[in-house]
RODO-2510 file (C-alpha; in nm, 4 decimals, decimal comma):
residues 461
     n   res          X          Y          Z
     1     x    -0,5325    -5,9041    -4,0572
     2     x    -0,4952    -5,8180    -3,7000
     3     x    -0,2475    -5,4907    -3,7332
     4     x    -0,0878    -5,5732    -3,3859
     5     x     0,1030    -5,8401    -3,4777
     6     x     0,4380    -5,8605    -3,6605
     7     x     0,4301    -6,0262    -3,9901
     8     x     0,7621    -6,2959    -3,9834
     9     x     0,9839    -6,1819    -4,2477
    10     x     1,0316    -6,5501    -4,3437
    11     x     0,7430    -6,8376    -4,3207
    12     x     0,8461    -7,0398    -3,9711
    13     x     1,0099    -7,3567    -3,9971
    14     x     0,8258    -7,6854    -4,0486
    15     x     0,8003    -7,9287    -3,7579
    16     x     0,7834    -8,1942    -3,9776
    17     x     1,1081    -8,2730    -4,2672
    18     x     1,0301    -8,2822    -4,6282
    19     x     1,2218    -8,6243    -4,6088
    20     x     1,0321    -8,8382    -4,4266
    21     x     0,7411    -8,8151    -4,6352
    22     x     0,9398    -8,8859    -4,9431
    23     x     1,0886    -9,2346    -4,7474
    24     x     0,7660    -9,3306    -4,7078
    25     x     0,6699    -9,3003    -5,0827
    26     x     0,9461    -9,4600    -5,2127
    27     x     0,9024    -9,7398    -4,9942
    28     x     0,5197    -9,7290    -5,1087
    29     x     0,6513    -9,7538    -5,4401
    30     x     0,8982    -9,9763    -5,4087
    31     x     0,6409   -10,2676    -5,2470
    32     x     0,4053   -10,1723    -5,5183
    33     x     0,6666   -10,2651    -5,7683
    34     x     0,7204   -10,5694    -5,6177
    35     x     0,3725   -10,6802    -5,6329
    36     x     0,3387   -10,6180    -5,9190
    37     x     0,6123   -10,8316    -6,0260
    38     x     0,5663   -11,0815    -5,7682
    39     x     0,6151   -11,3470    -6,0488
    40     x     0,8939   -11,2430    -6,1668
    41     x     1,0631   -11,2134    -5,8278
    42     x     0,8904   -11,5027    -5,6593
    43     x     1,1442   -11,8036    -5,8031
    44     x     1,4337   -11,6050    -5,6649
    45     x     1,2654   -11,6740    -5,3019
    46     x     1,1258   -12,0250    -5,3430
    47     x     0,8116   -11,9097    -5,3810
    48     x     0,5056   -12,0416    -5,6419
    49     x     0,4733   -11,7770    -5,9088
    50     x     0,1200   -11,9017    -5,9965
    51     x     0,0031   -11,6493    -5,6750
    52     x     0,0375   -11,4414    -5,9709
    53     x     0,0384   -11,0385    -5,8488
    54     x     0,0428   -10,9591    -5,4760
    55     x    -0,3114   -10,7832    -5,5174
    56     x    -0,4390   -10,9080    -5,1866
    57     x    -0,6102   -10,7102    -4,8997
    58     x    -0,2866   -10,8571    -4,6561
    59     x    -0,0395   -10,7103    -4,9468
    60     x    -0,2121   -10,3759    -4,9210
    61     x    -0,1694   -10,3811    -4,5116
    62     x     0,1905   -10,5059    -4,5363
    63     x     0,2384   -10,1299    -4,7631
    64     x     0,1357    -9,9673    -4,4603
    65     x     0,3465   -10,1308    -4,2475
    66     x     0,6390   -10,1432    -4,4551
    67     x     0,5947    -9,7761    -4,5246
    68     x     0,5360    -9,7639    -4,1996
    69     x     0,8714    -9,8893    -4,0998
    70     x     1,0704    -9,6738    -4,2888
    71     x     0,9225    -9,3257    -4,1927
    72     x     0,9858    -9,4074    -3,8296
    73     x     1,3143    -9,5544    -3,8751
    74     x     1,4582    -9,2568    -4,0426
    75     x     1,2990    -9,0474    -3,8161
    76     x     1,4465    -9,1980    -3,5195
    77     x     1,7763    -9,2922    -3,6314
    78     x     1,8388    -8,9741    -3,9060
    79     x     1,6230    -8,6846    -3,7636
    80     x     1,6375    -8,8489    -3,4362
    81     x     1,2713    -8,6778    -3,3463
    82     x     1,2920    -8,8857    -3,0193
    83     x     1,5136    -8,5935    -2,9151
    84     x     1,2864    -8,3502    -2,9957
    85     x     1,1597    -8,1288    -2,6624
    86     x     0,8007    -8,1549    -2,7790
    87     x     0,8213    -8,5227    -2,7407
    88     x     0,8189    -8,4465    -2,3554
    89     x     1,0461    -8,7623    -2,2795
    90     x     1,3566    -8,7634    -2,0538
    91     x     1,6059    -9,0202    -2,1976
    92     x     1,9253    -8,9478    -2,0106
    93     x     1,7085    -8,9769    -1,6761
    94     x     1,4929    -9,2978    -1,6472
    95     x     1,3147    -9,3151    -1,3644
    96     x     1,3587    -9,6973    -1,1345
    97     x     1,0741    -9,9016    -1,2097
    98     x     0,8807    -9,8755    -0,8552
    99     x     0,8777    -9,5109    -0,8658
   100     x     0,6253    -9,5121    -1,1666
   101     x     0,4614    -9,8467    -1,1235
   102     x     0,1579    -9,7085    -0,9546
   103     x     0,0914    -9,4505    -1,2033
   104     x     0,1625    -9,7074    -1,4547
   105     x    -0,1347    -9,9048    -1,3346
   106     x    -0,3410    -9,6240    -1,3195
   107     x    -0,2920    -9,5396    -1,7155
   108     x    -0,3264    -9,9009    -1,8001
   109     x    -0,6882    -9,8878    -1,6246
   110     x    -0,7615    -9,6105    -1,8609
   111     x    -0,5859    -9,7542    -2,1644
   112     x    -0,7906   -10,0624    -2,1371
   113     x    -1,1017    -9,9068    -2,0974
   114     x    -1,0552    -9,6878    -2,3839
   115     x    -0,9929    -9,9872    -2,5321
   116     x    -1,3192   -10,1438    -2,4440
   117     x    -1,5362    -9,8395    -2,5292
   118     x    -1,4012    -9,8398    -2,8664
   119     x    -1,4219   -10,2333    -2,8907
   120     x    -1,8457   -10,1480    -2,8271
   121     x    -1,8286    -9,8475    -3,0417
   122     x    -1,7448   -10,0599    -3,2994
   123     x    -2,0154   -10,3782    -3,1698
   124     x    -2,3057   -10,1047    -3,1827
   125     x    -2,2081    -9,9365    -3,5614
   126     x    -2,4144   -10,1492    -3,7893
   127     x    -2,1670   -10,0178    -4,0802
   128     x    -1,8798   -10,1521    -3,9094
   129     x    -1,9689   -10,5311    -4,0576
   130     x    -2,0587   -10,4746    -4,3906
   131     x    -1,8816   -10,4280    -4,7080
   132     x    -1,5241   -10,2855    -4,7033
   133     x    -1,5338   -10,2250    -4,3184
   134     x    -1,5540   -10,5739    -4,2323
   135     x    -1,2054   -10,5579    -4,3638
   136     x    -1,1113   -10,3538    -4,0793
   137     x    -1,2332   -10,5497    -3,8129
   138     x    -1,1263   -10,8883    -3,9241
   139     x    -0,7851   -10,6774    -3,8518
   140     x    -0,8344   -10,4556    -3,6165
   141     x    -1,0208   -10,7916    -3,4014
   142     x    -0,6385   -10,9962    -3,4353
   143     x    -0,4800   -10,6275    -3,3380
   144     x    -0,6759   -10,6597    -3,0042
   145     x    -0,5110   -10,8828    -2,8084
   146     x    -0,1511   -10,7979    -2,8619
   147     x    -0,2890   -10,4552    -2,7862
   148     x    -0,3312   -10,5251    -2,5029
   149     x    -0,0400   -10,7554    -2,3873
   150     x     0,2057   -10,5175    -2,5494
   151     x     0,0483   -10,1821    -2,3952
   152     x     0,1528   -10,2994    -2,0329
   153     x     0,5601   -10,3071    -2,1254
   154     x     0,5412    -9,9891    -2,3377
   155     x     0,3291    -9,8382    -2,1058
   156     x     0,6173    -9,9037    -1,8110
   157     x     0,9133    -9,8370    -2,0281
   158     x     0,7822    -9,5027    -2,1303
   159     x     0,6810    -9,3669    -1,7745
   160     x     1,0029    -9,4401    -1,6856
   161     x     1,1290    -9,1704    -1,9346
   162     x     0,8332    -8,9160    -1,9520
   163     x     0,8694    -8,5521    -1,8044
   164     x     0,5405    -8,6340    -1,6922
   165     x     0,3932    -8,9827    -1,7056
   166     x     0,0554    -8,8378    -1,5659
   167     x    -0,0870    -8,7601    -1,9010
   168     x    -0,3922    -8,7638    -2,0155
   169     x    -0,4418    -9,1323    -1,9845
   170     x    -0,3547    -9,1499    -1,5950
   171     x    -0,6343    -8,8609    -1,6224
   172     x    -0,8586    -9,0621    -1,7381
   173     x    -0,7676    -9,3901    -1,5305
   174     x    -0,7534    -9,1426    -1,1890
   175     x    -1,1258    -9,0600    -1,2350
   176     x    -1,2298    -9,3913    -1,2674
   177     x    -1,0501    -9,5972    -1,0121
   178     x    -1,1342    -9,2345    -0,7977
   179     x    -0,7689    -9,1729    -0,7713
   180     x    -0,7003    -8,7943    -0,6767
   181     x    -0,5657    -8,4983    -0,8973
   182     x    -0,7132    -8,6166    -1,2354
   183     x    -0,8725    -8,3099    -1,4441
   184     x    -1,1687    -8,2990    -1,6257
   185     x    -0,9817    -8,1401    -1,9302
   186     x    -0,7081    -8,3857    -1,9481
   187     x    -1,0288    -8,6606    -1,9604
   188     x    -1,1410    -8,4443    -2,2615
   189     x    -0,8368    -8,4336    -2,4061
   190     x    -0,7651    -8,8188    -2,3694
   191     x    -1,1646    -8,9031    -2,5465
   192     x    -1,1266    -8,6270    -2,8235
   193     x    -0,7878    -8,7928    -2,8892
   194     x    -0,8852    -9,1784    -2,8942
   195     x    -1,2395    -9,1162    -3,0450
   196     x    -1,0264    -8,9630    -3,3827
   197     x    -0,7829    -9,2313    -3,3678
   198     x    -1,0633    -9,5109    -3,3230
   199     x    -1,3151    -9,3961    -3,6079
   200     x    -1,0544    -9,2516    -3,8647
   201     x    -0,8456    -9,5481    -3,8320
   202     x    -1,1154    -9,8053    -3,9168
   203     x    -1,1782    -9,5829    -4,1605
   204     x    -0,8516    -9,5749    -4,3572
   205     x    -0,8289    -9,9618    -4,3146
   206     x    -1,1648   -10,0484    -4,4985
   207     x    -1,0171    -9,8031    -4,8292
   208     x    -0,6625    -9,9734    -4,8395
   209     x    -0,7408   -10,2810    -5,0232
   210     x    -0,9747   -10,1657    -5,3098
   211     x    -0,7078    -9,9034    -5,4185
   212     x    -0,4129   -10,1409    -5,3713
   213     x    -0,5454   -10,3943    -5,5976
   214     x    -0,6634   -10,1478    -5,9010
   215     x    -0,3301   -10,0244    -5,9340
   216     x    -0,1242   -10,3422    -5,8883
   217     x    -0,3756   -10,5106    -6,1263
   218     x    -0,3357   -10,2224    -6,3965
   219     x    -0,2248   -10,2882    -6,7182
   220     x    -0,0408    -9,9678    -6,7842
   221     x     0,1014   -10,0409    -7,1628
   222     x    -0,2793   -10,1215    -7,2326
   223     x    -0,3996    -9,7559    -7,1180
   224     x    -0,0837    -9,5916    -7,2366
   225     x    -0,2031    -9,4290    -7,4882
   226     x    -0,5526    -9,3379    -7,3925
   227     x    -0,5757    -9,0403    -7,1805
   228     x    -0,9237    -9,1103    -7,0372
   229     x    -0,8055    -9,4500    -6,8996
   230     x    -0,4332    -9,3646    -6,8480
   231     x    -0,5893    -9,1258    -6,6038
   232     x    -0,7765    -9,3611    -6,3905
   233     x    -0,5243    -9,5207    -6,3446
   234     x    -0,2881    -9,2615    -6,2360
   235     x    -0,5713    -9,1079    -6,0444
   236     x    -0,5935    -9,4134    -5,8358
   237     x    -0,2150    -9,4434    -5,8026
   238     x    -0,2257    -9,0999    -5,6114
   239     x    -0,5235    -9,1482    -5,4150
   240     x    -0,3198    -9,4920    -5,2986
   241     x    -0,0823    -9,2632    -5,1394
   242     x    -0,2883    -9,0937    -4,9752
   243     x    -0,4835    -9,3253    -4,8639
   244     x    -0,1595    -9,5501    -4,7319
   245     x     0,0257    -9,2764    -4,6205
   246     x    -0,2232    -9,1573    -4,4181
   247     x    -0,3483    -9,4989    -4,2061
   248     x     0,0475    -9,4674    -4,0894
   249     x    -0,0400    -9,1205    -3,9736
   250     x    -0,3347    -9,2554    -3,7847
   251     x    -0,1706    -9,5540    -3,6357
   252     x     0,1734    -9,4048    -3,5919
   253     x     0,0617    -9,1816    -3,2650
   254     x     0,3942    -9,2530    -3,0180
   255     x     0,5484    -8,9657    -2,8151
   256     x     0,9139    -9,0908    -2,9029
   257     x     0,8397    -9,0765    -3,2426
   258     x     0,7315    -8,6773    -3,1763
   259     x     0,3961    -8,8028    -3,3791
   260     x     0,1529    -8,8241    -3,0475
   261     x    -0,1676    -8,6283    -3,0729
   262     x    -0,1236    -8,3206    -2,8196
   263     x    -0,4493    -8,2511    -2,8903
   264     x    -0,7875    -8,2974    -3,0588
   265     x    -0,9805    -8,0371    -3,1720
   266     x    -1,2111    -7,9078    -2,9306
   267     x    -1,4690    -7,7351    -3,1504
   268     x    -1,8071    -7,8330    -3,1972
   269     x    -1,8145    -7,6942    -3,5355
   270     x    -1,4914    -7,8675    -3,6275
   271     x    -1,6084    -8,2026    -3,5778
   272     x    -1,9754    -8,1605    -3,7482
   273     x    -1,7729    -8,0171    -4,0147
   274     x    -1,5066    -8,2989    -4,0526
   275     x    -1,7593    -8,5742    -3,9713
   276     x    -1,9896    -8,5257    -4,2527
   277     x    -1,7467    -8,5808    -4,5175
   278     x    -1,6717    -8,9537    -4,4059
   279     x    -1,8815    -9,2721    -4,3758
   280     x    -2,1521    -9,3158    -4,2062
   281     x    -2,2732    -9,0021    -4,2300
   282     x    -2,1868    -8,9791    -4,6267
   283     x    -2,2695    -9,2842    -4,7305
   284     x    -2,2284    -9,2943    -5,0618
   285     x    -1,8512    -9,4399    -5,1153
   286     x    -2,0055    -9,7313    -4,9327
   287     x    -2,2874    -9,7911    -5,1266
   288     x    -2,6114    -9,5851    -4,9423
   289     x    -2,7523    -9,3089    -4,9150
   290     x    -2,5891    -9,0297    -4,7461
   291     x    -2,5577    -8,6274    -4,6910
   292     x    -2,3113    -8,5806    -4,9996
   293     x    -2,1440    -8,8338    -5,1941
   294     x    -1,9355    -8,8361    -5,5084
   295     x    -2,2091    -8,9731    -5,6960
   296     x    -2,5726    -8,9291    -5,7510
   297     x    -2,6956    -9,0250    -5,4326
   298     x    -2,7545    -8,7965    -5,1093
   299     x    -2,8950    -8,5298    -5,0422
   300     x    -2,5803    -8,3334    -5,2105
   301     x    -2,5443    -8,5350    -5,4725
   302     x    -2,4255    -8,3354    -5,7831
   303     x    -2,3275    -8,5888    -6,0757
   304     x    -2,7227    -8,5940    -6,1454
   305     x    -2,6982    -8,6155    -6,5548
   306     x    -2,3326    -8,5237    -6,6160
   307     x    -2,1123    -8,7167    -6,8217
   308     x    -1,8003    -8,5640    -6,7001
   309     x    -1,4861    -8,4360    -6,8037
   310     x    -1,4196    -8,7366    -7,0639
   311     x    -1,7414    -8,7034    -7,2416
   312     x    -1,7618    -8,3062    -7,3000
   313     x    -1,4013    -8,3359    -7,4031
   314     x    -1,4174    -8,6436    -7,6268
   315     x    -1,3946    -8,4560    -7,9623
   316     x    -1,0483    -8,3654    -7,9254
   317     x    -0,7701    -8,6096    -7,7966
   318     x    -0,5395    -8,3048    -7,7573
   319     x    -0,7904    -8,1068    -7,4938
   320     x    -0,8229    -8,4761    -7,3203
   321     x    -0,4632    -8,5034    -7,2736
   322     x    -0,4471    -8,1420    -7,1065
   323     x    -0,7541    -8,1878    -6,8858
   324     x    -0,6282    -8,5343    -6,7978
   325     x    -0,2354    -8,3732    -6,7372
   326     x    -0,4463    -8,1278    -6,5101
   327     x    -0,6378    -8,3274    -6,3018
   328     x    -0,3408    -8,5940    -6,2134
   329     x    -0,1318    -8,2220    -6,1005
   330     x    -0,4432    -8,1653    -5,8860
   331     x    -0,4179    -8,4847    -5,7524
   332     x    -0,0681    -8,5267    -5,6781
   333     x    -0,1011    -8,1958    -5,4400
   334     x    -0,3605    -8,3889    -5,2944
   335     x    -0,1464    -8,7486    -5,2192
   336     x     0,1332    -8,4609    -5,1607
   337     x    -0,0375    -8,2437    -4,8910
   338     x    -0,0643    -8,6392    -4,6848
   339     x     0,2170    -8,7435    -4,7581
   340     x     0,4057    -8,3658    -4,6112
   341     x     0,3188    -8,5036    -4,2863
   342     x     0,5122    -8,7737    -4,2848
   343     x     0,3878    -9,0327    -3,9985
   344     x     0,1710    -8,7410    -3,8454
   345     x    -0,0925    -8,7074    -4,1007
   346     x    -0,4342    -8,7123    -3,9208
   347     x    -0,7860    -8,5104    -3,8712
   348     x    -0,8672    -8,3372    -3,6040
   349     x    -0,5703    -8,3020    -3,4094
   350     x    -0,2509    -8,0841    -3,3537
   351     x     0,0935    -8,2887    -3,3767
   352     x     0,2899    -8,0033    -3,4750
   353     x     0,2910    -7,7628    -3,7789
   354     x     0,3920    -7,8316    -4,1150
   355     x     0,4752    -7,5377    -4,3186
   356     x     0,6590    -7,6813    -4,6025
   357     x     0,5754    -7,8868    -4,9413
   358     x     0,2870    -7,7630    -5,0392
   359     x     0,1619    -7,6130    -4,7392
   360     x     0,4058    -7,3402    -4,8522
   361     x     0,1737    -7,2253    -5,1828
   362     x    -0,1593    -7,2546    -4,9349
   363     x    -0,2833    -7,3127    -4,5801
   364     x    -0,5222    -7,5897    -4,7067
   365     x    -0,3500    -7,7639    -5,0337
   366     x    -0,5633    -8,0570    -4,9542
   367     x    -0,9226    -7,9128    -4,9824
   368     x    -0,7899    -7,6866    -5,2998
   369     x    -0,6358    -7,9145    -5,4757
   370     x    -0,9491    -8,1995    -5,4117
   371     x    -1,2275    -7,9677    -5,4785
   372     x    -1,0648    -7,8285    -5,7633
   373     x    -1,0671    -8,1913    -5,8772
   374     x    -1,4443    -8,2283    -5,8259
   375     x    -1,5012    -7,9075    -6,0469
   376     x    -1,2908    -8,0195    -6,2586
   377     x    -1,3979    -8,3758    -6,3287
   378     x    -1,7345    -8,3859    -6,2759
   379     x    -1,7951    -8,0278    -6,4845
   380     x    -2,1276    -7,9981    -6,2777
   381     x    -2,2782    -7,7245    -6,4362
   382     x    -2,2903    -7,9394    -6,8063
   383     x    -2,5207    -8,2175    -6,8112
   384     x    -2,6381    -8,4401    -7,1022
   385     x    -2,9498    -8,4707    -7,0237
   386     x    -3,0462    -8,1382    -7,1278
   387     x    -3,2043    -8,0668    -6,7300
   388     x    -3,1968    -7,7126    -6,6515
   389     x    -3,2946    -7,8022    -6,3519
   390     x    -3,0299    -8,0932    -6,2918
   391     x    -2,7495    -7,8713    -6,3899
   392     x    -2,8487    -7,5988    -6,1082
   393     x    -2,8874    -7,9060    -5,8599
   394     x    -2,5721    -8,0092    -5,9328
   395     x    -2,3730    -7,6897    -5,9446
   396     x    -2,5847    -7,5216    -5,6153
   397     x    -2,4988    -7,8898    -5,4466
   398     x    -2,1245    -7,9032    -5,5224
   399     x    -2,0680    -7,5306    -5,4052
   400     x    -2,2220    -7,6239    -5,0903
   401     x    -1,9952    -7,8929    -5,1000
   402     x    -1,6968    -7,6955    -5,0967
   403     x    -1,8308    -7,4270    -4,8453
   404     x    -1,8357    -7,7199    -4,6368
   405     x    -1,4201    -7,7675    -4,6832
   406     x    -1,4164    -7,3746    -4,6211
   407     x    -1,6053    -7,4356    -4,3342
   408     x    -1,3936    -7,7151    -4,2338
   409     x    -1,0710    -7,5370    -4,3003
   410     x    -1,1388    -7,2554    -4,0563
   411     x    -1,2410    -7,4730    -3,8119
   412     x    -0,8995    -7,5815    -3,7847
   413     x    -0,7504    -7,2791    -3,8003
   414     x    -0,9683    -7,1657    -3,5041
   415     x    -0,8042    -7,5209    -3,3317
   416     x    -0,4549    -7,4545    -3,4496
   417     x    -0,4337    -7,0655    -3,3624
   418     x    -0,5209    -7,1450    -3,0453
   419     x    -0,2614    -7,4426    -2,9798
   420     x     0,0858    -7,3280    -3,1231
   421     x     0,2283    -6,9727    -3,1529
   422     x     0,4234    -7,1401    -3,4655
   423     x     0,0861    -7,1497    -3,6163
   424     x    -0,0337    -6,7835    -3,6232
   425     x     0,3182    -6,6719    -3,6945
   426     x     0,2620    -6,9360    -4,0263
   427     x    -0,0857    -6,8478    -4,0454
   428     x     0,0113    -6,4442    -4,0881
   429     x     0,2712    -6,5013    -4,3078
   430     x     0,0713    -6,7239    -4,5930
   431     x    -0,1660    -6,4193    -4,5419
   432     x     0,0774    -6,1859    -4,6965
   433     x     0,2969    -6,3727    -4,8970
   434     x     0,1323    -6,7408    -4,9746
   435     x     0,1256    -6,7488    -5,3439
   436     x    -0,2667    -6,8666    -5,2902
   437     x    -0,3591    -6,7461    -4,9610
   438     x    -0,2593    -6,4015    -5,0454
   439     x    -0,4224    -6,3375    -5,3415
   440     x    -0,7577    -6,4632    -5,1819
   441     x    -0,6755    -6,2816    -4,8512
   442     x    -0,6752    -5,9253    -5,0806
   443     x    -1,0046    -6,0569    -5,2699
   444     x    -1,1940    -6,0961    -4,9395
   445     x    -1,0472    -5,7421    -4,8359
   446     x    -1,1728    -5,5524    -5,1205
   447     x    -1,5156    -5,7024    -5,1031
   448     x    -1,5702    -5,6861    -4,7292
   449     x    -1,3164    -5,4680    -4,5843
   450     x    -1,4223    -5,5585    -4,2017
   451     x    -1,4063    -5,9439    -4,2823
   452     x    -1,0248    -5,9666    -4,1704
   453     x    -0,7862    -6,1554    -3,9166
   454     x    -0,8021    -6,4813    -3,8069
   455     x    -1,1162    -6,7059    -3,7095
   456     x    -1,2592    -6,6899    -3,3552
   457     x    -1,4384    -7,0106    -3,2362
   458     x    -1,5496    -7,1135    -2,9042
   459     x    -1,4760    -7,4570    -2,7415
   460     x    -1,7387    -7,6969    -2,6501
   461     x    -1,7301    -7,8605    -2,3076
***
């Protein structure tokens, strides 16, 4: 710890309520329920109840968007985040129409060719039109064109309010209609941003519907009583949350909604680190070979022979009911860490600081609480194969795995230290007093005594 700073006597406030993540669950939950009762509740509406449940790739979009809904609209209209200084808009002060029209053009020009590059982004990744993601472009390709007809009246009713409608859009759109006063940096800024938006996003949109439909297809009263299966199910329930909450995060970025991306991160490391844990460069989840996957295949893979936590444990229902109790906890930190961030949940980026839920226990509640699952689950290190040699693959190959998450989680640090003064203040006070971070913090201390304060990266240009 660097001794010339003042520990906070309390940990710094979050930027982001505890209650806006919670509206979006229960609106999650709420839709969920409703598809799954769809005909039940379909008569009421003069609708056919032979559609049976609403387990349908559209019904898993509408979740987002209805989730969506409700996270912004009690944002605006109870926290009233538009208000919010960070936003950087000027409400009481709009500016006439002709005094931002040219810089309005200029940001459109650089809107629209963002636009285009990620349009042949898309064109040139083979892995964009198969399986799941094919999904995402059959939506994101009907998103396009009111995209674009839409961006030109929010693009002029928000200059009018902005501090500063020369962001890093106009930035971008100066150096390519040769306008003067654009900065290379703010061009940086504007790719870093958009790039994270553009690949995450079509991303999230290819996992929705697989999810959606397992757990509004479950039969719960047929698992009930089973542990092993209850478990899947519940395991997929969570990971729905995640996986919903978090496309809102991704496609929620608007400065009046204080949920804009002020920045990307602009690491090297950061990004190799973050990028090799998603499609296509692991593979796997998609059905190829990749660097690591959750299965067999890659060049990580470390399920090689294991049967897992239901097979070592199958002799007793009691220890299968504990192990199975433990690994849906680990799991709901997991959908909980998203879900914290209410409609500002993405990689990558800085759009504020989030210090509650549990973000209070640990820095990264996410990466504990997932590779704990993977540990836990998978039991690497017992295989049934009898394979000495498997069962050192496996176990060398999932720590590796999880050095990778440390490495990722300094990364951001490195980002976020350098962005908000909140941060460090949050980041020294979890060092002292985070019921996780703490306790590791005095581990690392004892064994290497000069391995201390926070982590120094360089930017890459």
């Amino acid at each position: 710890m660097d001794t010339t700073r003042t520990i906070p006597a309390a940990r710094p406030a979050s930027d982001v309520s505890a209650a806006v993540g919670f509206v979006g669950l229960a609106t999650l939950a709420a839709w969920v329920i409703v598809c799954r009762n769809w005909p039940a509740i379909a008569p009421h509406f003069g609708f056919d109840p032979a559609l049976g449940r609403l387990d349908g790739p559209y019904a898993a979009l509408l979740g987002v968007v209805f989730s969506g809904l409700a996270m912004s609209v009690w944002s605006v209209v109870v926290e009233k985040v538009h208000r919010n200084t960070s936003t950087g808009m000027a409400w009481d002060n709009p500016r006439p129409l002709h005094a931002v029209l040219d810089v309005s053009v200029v940001k459109l020009a650089g809107l629209w060719t963002t636009f285009a590059l990620i349009a042949a982004f898309y064109c040139l990744g083979r892995w964009y039109w198969s399986g799941s993601y094919q999904f995402s472009m059959h939506v994101l390709g009907y998103a396009a064109i009111p995209l674009v007809l839409l961006s030109v009246p929010y693009v002029l009713w928000i200059d009018r309010r902005m501090g500063e409608p020369r962001d890093a859009s106009w930035h971008f759109g100066a150096m390519l209609l040769g306008r003067d006063g654009w900065e290379m940096a703010a061009v940086k800024k504007h790719g870093r941003a958009w790039f994270i938006k553009a690949f995450f996003t079509a991303f999230m949109l290819s996992i929705i519907p697989g999810g959606f439909s397992y757990v509004v297809m479950a039969d719960i009263g047929a698992v009930a009583g089973n542990p092993v299966a209850l478990g899947e199910v519940l395991f997929a329930a969570l990971f729905l949350v995640d996986v919903q909450i978090g496309t809102v995060g991704y496609l929620l970025t608007f400065r009046p909604l204080d949920s804009h991306i002020r920045s990307g991160n602009p690491l090297l490391a950061g990004w190799i680190a973050a990028l090799i844990c998603y499609p296509p460069l692991v593979w796997g989840i998609m059905g190829g070979p990749g660097i690591f996957t959750n299965g067999e295949g890659g060049l990580l893979g470390y399920e090689v022979g294991t049967g897992g936590w239901a097979h070592w444990l199958g002799g007793s229902e009691l220890l299968l009911w504990v192990w199975m109790g433990w690994l849906v906890f680990l799991t709901a930190v997991y959908a909980w860490a998203t879900f914290a961030f209410g409609i500002r949940f993405s990689n990558l980026t800085y759009r504020g600081v989030v210090t509650n839920g549990p973000y209070a226990f640990t820095r990264h509640p996410a990466y504990v609480s997932k590779n704990l699952f993977w540990w836990s689950s998978v039991l690497p290190f017992a295989v049934v194969n009898g394979s000495t040699t498997d069962m050192v693959r496996n176990t060398v190959f999932l720590g590796v795995v999880s050095a990778i998450y440390y490495w990722r989680a300094r990364t951001e640090e490195a980002h976020l230290l350098a962005e908000d003064p909140k941060y460090r203040e949050y980041y020294d006070w979890m060092g002292e007093h985070g019921a996780l971070t703490a306790r590791l913090r005095k581990l690392v201390r004892f064994a290497n005594p000069r391995k201390s304060g926070p982590p120094v990266m360089h930017p890459v240009e």
